[in-house]
C-alpha positions as CSV (number, residue, x, y, z in Angstrom):
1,X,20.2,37.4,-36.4
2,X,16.5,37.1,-36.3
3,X,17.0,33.0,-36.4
4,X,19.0,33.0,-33.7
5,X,16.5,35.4,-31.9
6,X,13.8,33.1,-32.2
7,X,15.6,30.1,-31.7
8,X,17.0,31.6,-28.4
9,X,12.6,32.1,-27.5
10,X,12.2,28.7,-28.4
11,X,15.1,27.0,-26.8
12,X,14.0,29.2,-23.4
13,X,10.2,27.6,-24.0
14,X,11.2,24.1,-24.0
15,X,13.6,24.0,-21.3
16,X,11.0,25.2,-18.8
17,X,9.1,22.6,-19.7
18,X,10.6,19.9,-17.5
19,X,7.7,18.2,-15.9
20,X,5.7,15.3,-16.9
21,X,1.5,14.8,-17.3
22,X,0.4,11.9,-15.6
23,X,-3.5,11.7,-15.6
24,X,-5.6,9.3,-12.5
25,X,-8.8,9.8,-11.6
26,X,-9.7,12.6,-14.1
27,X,-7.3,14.7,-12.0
28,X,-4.0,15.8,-13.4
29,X,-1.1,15.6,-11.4
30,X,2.1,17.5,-12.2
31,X,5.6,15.3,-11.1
32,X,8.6,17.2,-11.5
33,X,11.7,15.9,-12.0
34,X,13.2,15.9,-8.6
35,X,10.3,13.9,-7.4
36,X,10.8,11.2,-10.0
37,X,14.4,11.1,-8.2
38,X,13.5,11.2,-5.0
39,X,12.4,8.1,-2.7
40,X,9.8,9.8,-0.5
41,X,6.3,10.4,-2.0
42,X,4.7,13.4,-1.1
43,X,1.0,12.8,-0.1
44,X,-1.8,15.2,-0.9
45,X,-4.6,14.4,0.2
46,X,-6.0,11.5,2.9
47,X,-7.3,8.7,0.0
48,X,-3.9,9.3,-0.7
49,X,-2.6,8.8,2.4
50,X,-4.7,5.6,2.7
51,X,-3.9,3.9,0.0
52,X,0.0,4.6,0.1
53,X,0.8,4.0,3.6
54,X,-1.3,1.2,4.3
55,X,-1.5,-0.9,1.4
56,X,2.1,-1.3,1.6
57,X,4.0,-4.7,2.8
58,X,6.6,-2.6,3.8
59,X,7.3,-0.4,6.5
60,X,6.7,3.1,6.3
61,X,8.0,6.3,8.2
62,X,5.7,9.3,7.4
63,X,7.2,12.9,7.8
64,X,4.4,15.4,8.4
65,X,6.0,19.2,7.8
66,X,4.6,22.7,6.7
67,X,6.3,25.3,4.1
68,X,7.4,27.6,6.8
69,X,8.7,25.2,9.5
70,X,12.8,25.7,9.7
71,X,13.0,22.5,12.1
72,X,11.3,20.7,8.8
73,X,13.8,22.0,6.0
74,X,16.8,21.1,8.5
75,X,15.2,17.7,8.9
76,X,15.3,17.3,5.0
77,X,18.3,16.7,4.0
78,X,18.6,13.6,6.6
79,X,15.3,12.6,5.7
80,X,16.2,12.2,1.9
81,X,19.7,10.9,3.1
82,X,17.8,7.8,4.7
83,X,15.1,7.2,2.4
84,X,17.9,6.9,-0.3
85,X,19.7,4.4,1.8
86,X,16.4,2.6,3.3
87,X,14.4,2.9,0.1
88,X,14.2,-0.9,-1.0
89,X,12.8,-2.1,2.6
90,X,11.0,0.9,3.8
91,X,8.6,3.2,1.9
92,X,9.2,6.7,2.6
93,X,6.0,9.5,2.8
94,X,5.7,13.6,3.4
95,X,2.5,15.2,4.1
96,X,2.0,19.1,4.6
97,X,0.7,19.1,7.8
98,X,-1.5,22.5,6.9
99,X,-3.1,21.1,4.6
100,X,-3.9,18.1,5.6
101,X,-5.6,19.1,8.8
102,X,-8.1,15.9,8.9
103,X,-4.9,13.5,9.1
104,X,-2.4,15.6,11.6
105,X,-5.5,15.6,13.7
106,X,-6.2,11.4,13.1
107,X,-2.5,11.1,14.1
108,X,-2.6,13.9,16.7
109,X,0.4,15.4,15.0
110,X,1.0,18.8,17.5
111,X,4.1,19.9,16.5
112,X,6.0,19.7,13.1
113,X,8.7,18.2,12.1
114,X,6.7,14.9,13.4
115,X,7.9,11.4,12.2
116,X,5.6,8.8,12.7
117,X,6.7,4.8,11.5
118,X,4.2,2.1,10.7
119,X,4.7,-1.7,10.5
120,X,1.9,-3.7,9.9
121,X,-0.1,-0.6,9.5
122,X,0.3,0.2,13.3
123,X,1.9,2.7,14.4
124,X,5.3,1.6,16.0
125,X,6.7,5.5,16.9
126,X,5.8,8.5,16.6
127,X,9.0,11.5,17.0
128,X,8.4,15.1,17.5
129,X,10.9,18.2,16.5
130,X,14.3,18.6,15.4
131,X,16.4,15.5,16.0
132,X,20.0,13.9,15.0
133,X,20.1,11.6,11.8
134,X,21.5,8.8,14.3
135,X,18.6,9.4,16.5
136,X,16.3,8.6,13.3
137,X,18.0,6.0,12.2
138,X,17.6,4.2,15.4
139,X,14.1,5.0,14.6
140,X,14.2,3.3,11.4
141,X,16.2,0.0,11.8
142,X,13.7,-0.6,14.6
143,X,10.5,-1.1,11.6
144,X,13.1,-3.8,9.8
């Protein structure tokens, strides 16, 4: 009984370990998961920002959200739903748009959920609020 006690503790210790390490820049970043399986990068700071969005060849649409926006989580699931099927020719970003106050106010972001898609590292649209998947889609296919 007291094997299986303590085999329970340890099972339960492991299996809330389910993120990996990855070490740049002497800081340590924690990636869970669900990012590894997701196609949109979430962007924390703006070197980040930077470097991901404009040292890309391809497109990119940026969605800049907060925590507490409802607009933004019923934006999510089409968001994820597109950069799954756009993944290979567009590169797909999210930045929290409250902490990140230097970049929302570089891209005069006033609102949130605000898309905003770059080709050539200019900005090509910039889309503010709730909107249809078709509407953002549109969006998209105009950057290919």
């Amino acid at each position: 009984m007291k094997k299986i006690f303590i085999g329970t503790i340890i099972l339960t210790i492991f299996s809330g370990c389910n993120s990996l390490e990855k070490k740049t820049n002497d800081n340590q970043i924690n990636i869970s998961q669900e990012t590894l399986n997701s196609k949109i990068i979430n962007i924390t700071s703006s070197q980040d920002f930077d470097s991901q969005v404009f040292s890309n060849q391809k497109p990119c649409v940026v969605k800049f959200e907060t925590k507490w926006c409802s607009a933004c989580k019923v934006m999510e699931p089409i968001y994820e739903k597109l950069a799954n099927k756009y993944f290979t020719k567009i590169n797909f970003f999210k930045v929290d748009a409250s902490n990140l106050g230097e970049i929302t106010d570089k891209y005069n972001i006033l609102g949130v959920p605000t898309f905003v898609l770059f080709k050539d590292n200019n900005i090509v649209t910039q889309i503010a609020g709730e909107i249809s998947e078709q509407e953002l889609e549109e969006a998209i296919n105009k950057l290919l």
